[in-house]
N, C-alpha and C positions, 0 to 999 in steps of 0.2 A: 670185600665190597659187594661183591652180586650179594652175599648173605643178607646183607643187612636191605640191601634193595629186596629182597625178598620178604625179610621180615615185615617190611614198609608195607609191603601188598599185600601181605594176609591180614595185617592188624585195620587198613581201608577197606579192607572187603569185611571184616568184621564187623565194624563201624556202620558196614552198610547194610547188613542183615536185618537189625530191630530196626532202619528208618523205612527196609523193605515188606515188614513184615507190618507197623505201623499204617501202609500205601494200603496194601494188601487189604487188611480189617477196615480201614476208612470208605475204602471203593468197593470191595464185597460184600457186605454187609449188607448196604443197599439195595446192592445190583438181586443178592437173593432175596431180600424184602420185595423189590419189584418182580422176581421173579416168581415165587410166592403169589401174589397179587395178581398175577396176569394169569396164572394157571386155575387157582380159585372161580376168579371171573369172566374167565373165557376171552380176553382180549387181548392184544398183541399189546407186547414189552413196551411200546412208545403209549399206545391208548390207556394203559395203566401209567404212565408218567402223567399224561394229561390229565388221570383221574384224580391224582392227589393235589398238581398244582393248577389246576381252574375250575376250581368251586365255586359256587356264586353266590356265598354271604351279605358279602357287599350290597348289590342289588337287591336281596330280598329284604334289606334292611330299611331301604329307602322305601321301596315300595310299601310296605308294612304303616310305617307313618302316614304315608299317605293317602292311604285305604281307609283308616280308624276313623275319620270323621264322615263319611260319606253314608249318613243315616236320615232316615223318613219315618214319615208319623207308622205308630202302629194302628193296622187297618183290620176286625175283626171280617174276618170271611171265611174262616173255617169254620164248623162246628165238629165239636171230637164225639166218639162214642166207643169204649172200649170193647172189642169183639174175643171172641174165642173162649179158651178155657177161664174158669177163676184161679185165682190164687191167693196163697196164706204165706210163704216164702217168698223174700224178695226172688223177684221172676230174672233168668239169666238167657235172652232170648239173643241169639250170635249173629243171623242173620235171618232176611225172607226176601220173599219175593209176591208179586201180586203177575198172576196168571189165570188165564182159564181155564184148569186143569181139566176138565171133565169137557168142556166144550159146549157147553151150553148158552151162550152169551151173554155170560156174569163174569165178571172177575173173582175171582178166589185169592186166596192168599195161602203159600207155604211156608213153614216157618222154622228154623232149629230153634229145639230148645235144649239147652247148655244146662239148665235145670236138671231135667228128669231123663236126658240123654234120648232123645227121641225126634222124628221128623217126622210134624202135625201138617192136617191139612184143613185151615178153612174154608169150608164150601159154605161159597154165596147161593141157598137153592129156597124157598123162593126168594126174587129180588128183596135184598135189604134184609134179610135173615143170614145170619151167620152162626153154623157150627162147626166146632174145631172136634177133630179124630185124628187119631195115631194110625198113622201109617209104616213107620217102621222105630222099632228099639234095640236096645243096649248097644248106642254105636256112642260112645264117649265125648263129648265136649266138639258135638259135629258143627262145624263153624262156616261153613255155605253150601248152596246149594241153587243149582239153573236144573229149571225146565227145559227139557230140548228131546228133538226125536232122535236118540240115540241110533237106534236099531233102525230109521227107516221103513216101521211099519203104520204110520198115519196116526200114533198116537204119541203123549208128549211121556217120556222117561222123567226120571230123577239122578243128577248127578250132584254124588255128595262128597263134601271136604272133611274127616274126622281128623279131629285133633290127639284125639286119648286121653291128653288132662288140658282143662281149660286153661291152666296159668305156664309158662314158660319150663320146659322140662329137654333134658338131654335124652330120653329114652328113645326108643326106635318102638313109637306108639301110635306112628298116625297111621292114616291107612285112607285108601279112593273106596268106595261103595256106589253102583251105579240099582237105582231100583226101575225094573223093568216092568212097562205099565202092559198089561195085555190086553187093552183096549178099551174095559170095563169099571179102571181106577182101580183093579188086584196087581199089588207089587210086587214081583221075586227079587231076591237082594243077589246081586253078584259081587263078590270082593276082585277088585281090579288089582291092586297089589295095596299090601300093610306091613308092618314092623320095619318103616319108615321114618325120618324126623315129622315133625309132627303137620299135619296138610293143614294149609290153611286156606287154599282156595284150590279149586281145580274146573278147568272151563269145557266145553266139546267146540271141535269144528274141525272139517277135515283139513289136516296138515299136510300132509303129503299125494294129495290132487288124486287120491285111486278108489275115491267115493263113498268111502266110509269112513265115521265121526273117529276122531284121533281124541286127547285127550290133553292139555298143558296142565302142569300142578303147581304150585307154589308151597314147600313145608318150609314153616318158619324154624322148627325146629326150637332151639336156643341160642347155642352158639355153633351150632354143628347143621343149619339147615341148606335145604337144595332147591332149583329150579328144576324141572324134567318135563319132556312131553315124553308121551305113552302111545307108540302107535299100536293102530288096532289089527290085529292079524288074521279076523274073521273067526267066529264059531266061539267067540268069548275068552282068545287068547290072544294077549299083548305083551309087546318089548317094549325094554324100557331104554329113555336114553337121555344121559345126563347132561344137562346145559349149563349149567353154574354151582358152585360150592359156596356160596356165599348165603349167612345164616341172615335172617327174617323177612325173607319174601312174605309180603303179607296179599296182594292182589296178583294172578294173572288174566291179561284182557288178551283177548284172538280177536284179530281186527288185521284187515288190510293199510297200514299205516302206510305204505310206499306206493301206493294205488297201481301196482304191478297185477295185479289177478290174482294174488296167492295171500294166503293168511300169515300175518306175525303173530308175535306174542310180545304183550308189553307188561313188564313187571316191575311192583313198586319192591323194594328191600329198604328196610328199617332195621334196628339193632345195632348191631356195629357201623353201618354205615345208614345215609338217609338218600337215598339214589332211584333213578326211574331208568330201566331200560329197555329197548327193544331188540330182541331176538330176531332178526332180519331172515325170512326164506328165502333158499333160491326157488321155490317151486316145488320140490322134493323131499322136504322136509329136512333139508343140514341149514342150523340157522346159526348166524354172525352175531353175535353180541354185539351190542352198540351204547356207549353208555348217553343220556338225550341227557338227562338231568341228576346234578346232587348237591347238595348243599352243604355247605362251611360249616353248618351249627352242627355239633353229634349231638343235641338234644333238640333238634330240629321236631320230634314227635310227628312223623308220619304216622295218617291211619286210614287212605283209601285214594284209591283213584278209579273213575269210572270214564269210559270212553265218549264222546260225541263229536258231532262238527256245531260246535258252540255259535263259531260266526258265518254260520250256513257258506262257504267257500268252498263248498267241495272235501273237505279229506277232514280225517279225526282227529281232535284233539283232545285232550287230556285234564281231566279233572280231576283235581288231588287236594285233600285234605289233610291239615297236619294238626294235632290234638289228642295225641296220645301222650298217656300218664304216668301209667306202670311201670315208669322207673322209680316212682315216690310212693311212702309208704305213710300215711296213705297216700292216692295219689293227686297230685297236685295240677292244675292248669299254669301256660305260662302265656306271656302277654304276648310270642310270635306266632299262637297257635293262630289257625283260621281257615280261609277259602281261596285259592288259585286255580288258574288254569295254563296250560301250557300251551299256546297257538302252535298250530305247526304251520311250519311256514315253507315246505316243501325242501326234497334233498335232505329230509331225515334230520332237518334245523328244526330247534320248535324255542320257542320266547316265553318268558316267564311270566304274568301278571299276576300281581295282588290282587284279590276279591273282595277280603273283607278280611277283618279281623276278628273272632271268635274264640274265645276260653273252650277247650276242651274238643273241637270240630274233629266228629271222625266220619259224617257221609257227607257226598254231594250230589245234588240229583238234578238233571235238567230236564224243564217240562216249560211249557209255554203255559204259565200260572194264568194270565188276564186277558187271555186270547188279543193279544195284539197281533200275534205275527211271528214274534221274536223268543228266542227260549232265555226267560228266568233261572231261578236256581232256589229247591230246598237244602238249608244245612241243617244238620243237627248235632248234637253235643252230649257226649257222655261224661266228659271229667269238667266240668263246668266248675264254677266255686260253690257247690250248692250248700252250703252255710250261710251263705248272703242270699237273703229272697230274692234280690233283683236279679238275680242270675238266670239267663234264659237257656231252654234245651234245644228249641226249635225255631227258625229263623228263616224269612225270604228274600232273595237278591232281585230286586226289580229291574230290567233291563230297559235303562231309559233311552237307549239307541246310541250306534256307534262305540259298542262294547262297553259301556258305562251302566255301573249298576249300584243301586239305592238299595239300603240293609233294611229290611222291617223287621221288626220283634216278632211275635207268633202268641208263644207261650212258656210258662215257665214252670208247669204241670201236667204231665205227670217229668221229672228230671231222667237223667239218666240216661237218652236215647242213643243209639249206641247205631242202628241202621233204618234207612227210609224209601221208598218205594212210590212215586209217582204212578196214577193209572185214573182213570172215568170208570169209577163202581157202579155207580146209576146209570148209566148212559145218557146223562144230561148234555153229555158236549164239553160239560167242564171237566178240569184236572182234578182230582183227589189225590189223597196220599193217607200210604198206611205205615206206622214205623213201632218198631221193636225197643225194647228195655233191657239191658243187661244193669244190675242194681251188684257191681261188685263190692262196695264198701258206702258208708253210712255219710248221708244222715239217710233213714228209709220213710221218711213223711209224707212224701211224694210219689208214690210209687205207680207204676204202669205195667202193664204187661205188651200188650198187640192195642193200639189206636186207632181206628180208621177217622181219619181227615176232612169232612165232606165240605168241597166247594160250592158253596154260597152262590156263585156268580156275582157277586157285589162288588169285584174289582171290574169285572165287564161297565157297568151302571156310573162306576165312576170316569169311566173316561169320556 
């Protein structure tokens, strides 16, 4: 009798190994998926669960329709004139910026060119004269670049982002390049660190509060890419220290987002995922992942965000553009792409708004276009449908008050624009703008290299 009660209880305990082994693979599986996930991203086990189930598809969906009709006459106020070098190959210009490098009280413009692998500089000398020279080469598919006094000694540096090959690659090819101005406009090149996933932005400001310029990166990599700030150790030697494993950071911003005294860092990631987040400091440079925003669509196409206080309320917020292509071959616009902003609404909350809707939107720039008061908005578009004439590259948001904004056309020549830069080149009082062309695929009838923008003041005249 006991036998057979024995048999009973090994043959139930049998019975019960595959429904335990079953429990097992259903609930770990996961748990290491999240596990995974939260280590890659820097966030704790629960903040990665929040990541995957509250996306906000939904909402950007609504909003999207909403946006699309909110269009005004096109008003000619710009006149364009193309500046800097010529060119006979479609031009591959990654980013720039308008500065006054040399100090003279002219704007200038610096520029990568993805082209010919070099970092130009147009100098405004005399007013309204513009020539472009090379300032530094063979730095590969260099993809941004900020003026800023690195060193502290009264003159503005170069801090640059090299990619190694411009299109999506797993190699450990990117690399930081800082060129050091010695007061004169003579650069020396220092390599900050390389044989990296590939950089695609990298910003200065000091992180950790002990008075010298630190360093955030963002390599998009491919599928293998990283976040890092780089502190500076004095005498041209830096540590590195990693903040997330998460591949396509394509922007980091350094900004006081928590109006604490101390700098963030806020970074877009595209690729696998379509996400915005902030790097939170204590003051010391150990910063907290926080994820602000990511969207339901994984072909959402992120391609920039730049920082400002949009509705003048005191703190930063977030301007981001989605309009990226290069998952299609060629690459194709989709009808979600366009212009938002993210309000921050304090407590590290920030609200989503529709802007506009835009084929192809990969900058946003805010500048107070018609001197009212209030800051506007240029977009511009590089994966537009430019097979269709009516397709526009460049585009302005009119701020008709109370965060509400009116789409005007621009132009639709030269296509392709890829980055844009708001600044007063003349010193008229008005805004200009000057924007860049990367021309990766056809049709090339339209082509452009470096634009400058020159405001009219004719939107003044009309109010």
């Amino acid at each position: 009798m006991k036998e057979k009660t024995s048999q009973k209880k090994n043959k139930g305990l049998k019975n019960l190994i595959p429904i335990l082994v079953i429990l097992i693979v259903i609930v770990g599986i996961p748990l290491l998926f999240l596990n995974y996930q939260a280590r890659r991203s820097g966030m704790s086990m629960g903040d990665a669960i929040k990541r995957i189930t509250t996306k906000t598809g939904s909402k950007e969906a609504g909003s999207e329709n909403a946006a699309i009709n909110n269009s005004g006459e096109k008003i000619d106020f710009l006149t364009s004139l193309p500046i800097g070098m010529k060119f006979t190959e479609p031009p591959l210009i990654s980013h720039l910026q308008a500065v006054d490098l040399d100090g003279d009280g002219l704007l200038d413009v610096i520029d990568c060119d993805a082209k010919n692998n070099t970092i130009n500089w147009i100098r405004q000398y005399p007013a309204g004269v513009y020539t472009e020279s090379i300032l530094a080469g063979d730095l590969i598919a260099p993809a941004h670049i900020q003026a800023i006094d690195f060193d502290n000694d009264g003159d503005l540096d170069l801090i640059l982002a090299v990619l190694g090959m411009l299109f999506p690659n797993n190699d450990k090819i990117g690399s930081v390049v800082i060129l050091e101005n010695d007061g004169h406009s003579h650069f020396t090149k220092h390599l900050v660190v390389d044989k990296i996933a590939r950089v695609s932005d990298v910003r200065a400001g000091d992180l950790d509060k002990d008075g010298d310029m630190d360093l955030a990166v963002a390599q998009f990599g491919y599928d293998d890419g990283e976040t890092r700030w780089i502190e500076n150790m004095g005498g041209w030697k830096f540590k590195q220290h990693i903040l997330q494993n998460l591949s396509g950071p394509i922007n980091v911003e350094i900004v006081d987002v928590d109006n604490d005294g101390d700098l963030d860092i806020v970074s877009l990631v595209s690729q696998e995922w379509e996400e915005i987040y902030c790097f939170i400091n204590d003051g010391k440079g150990n910063f907290q992942p926080k994820l602000i925003w990511g969207s339901s669509n994984q072909d959402y196409g992120s391609s920039g965000i730049s920082m400002c206080d949009l509705d003048k309320d005191g703190d930063m917020d977030i301007l981001y553009s989605n309009g990226d292509a290069f998952d299609y071959i060629p690459p194709q616009g989709r009808p979600w792409h366009g212009a938002q902003w993210l309000e921050n609404k304090g407590d590290m909350k920030f609200e989503f708004h529709r802007l506009c809707s835009f084929t192809g939107a990969t900058n946003v720039r805010a500048a107070d276009i018609d001197n009212d008061g209030d800051l506007d908005l240029f977009v511009v578009s590089e994966f537009n449908l430019w097979d269709k004439p009516d397709s526009y590259s460049l585009i302005w948001l009119e701020n008709t008050g109370n965060m509400q904004y009116t789409k005007h056309e621009i132009t639709k020549n030269p296509t392709h624009i890829l980055c844009c830069e708001p600044g007063d080149f003349n010193n008229d009082g008005q805004i200009d703008l000057v924007t860049g062309n990367m021309h990766t695929y056809p049709p090339f009838d339209r082509m452009g290299r470096i634009t400058l923008w020159t405001n009219s003041g004719k939107l003044n005249k009309k109010k």
